[in-house]
C-alpha positions in Angstrom: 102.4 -148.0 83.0 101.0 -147.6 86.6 97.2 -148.7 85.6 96.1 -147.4 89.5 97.4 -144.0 88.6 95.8 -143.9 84.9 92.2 -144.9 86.1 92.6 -142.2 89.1 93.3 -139.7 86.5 90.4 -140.5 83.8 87.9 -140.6 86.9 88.7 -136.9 88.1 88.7 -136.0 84.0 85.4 -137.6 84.5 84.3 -136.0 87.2 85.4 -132.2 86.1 83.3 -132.5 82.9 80.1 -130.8 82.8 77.0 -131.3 80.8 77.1 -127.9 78.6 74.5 -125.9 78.7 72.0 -125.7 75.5 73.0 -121.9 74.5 77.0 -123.4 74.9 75.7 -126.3 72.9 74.1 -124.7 70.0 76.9 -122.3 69.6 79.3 -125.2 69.1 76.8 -127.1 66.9 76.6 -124.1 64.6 80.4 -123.1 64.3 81.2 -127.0 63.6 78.5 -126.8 60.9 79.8 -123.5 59.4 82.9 -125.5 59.2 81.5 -128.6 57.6 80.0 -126.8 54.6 83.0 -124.8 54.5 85.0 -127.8 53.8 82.4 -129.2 51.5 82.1 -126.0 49.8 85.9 -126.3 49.3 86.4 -129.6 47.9 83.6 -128.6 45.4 85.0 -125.5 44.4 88.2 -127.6 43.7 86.4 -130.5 41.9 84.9 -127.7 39.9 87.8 -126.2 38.6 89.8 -129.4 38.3 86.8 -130.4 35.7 87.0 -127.2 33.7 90.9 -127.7 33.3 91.4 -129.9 30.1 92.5 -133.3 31.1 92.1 -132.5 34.7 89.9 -135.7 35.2 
């Protein structure tokens, strides 16, 4: 493990990240919140029928 060589690669990482812009922001914001309540929505459609199935829970 060359620890010269892994620094000098994190710092030009580093360096070609950009700040997003607020339009590129939001845009992510909203498809990982779609996401999230899809997932939620998801495990309580599951929960749901697990608790309508007799001895399910």
């Amino acid at each position: 493990m060359d620890v010269k060589y892994d620094i000098a690669s994190y710092v030009r990482v580093l360096k070609m990240a950009s700040t997003p812009e607020w339009e590129e922001f939001s845009q992510i914001a909203k498809i990982a919140g779609v996401g999230i309540f899809l997932v939620g929505f998801l495990g309580f459609v599951i929960f749901a029928v697990m608790s309508f199935i007799p001895g399910g829970m």
